[in-house]
C-alpha positions as CSV (number, residue, x, y, z in Angstrom):
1,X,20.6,42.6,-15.7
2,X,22.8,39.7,-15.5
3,X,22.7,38.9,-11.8
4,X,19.2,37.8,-10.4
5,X,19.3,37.8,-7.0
6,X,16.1,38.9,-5.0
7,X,12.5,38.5,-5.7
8,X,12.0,42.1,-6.8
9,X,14.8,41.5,-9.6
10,X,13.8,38.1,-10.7
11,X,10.1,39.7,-10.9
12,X,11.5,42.3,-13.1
13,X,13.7,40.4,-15.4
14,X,10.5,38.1,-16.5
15,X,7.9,40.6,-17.2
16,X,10.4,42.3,-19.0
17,X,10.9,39.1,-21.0
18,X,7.1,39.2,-21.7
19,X,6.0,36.6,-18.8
20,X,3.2,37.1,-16.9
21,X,4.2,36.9,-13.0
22,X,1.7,37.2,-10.3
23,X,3.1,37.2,-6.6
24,X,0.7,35.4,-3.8
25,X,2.1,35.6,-0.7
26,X,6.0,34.0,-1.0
27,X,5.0,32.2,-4.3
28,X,5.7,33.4,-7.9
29,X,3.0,32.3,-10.5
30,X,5.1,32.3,-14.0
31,X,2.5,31.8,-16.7
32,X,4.9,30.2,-19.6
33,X,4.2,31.7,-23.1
34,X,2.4,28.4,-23.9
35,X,-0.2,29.1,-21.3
36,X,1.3,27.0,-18.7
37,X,1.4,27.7,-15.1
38,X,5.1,27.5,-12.9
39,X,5.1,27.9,-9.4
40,X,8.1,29.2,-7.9
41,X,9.3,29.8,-4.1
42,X,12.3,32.2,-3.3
43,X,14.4,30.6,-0.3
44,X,17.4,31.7,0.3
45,X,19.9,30.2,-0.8
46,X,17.6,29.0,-3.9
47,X,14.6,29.6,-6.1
48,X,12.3,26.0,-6.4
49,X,9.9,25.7,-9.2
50,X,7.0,23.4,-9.4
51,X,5.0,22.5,-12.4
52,X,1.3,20.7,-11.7
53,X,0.9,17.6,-14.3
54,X,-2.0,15.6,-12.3
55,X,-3.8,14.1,-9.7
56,X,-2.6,10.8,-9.0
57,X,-6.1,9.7,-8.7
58,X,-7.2,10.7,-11.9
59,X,-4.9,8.1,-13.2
60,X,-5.8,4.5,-13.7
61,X,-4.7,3.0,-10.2
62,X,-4.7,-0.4,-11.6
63,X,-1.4,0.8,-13.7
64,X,0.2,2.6,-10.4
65,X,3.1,1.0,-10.7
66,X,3.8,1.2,-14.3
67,X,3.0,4.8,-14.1
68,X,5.6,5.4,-11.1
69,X,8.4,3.1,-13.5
70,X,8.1,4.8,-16.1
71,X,8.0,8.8,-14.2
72,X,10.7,7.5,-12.1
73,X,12.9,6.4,-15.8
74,X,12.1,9.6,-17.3
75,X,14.1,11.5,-14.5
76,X,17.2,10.4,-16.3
77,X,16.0,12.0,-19.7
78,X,14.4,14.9,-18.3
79,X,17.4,17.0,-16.8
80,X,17.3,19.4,-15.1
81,X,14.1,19.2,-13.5
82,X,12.4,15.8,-12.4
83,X,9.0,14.2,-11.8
84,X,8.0,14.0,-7.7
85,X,5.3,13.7,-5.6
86,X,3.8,16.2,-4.2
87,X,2.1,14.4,-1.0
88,X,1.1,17.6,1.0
89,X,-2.7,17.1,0.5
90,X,-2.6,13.2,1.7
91,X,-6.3,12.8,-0.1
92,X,-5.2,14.9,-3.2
93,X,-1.5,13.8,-4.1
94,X,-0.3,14.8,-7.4
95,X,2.4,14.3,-9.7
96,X,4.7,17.3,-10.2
97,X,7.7,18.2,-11.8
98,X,10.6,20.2,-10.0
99,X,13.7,22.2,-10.6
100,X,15.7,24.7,-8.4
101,X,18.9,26.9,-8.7
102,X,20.9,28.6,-6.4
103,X,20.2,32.3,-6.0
104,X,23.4,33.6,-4.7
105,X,24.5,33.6,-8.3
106,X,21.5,33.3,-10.7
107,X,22.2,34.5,-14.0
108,X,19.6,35.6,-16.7
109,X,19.7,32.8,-19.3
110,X,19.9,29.7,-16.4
111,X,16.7,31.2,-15.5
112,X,15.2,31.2,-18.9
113,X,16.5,27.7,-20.0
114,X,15.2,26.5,-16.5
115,X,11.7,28.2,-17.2
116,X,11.7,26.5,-20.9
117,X,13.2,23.2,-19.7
118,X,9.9,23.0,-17.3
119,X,8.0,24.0,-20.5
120,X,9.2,21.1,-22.6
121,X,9.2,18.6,-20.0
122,X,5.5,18.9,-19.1
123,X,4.7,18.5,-22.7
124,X,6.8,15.1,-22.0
125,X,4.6,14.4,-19.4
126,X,1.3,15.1,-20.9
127,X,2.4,12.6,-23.4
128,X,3.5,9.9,-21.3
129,X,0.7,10.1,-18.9
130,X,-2.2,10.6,-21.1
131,X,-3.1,7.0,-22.0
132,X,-3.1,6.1,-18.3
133,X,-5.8,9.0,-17.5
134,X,-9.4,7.8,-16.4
135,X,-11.7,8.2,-18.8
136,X,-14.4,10.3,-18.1
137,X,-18.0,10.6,-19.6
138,X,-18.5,13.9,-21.4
């Protein structure tokens, strides 16, 4: 399968590669072979993924700004996906990374370096934002 261009076939193609995909509605869940979740919506003409790294008010909101300097640098070392905002929930934003390809002419191993790419980058995440999480009492 070297063309990937409906659901059903993108479906296909990763739990043949051993992911775990479970479809809610119009979203994909991919779980990563490190345990981590991707989101991904189909829409012609392309295929958006999302990746969850926090609340923005779990982080420390006196180092806001730093935070959004540093995310916002990291986009240039982070290629091809990208930190964002997600700002749906105006009481629950979080920061998120996101990638997308065009579907009209997906091919097998774009989708699979995108997939990892999303992988390695919210390992880069968790390392840059962990010092600026709240602490909480255990």
């Amino acid at each position: 399968m070297s063309q990937l261009s409906t659901q059903a076939d993108i479906v296909a193609f990763l739990k043949e590669q051993g992911y775990h995909v479970t479809e809610e509605d119009s979203i994909l869940i991919i779980q990563h072979e490190d345990g981590l979740h991707i989101f991904a919506g189909i829409d012609e003409p392309q295929i958006e993924f999302m990746v969850d790294v926090c609340r923005v008010n779990e982080l420390k909101i006196e180092k806001l700004e730093e935070i959004y300097e540093k995310i916002l640098g990291q986009n240039t070392e982070i290629l091809p996906s990208s930190f964002g905002i997600d700002s749906r929930d105006a009481a629950d934003k979080r920061i998120v990374l996101v990638d997308s390809l065009a579907i009209e002419n997906l091919d097998a191993n774009e989708l699979l370096l995108a997939l990892d790419s999303l992988a390695v980058n919210a390992f880069t995440a968790h390392n840059l934002l962990t010092s600026y999480l709240k602490k909480t009492d255990i």
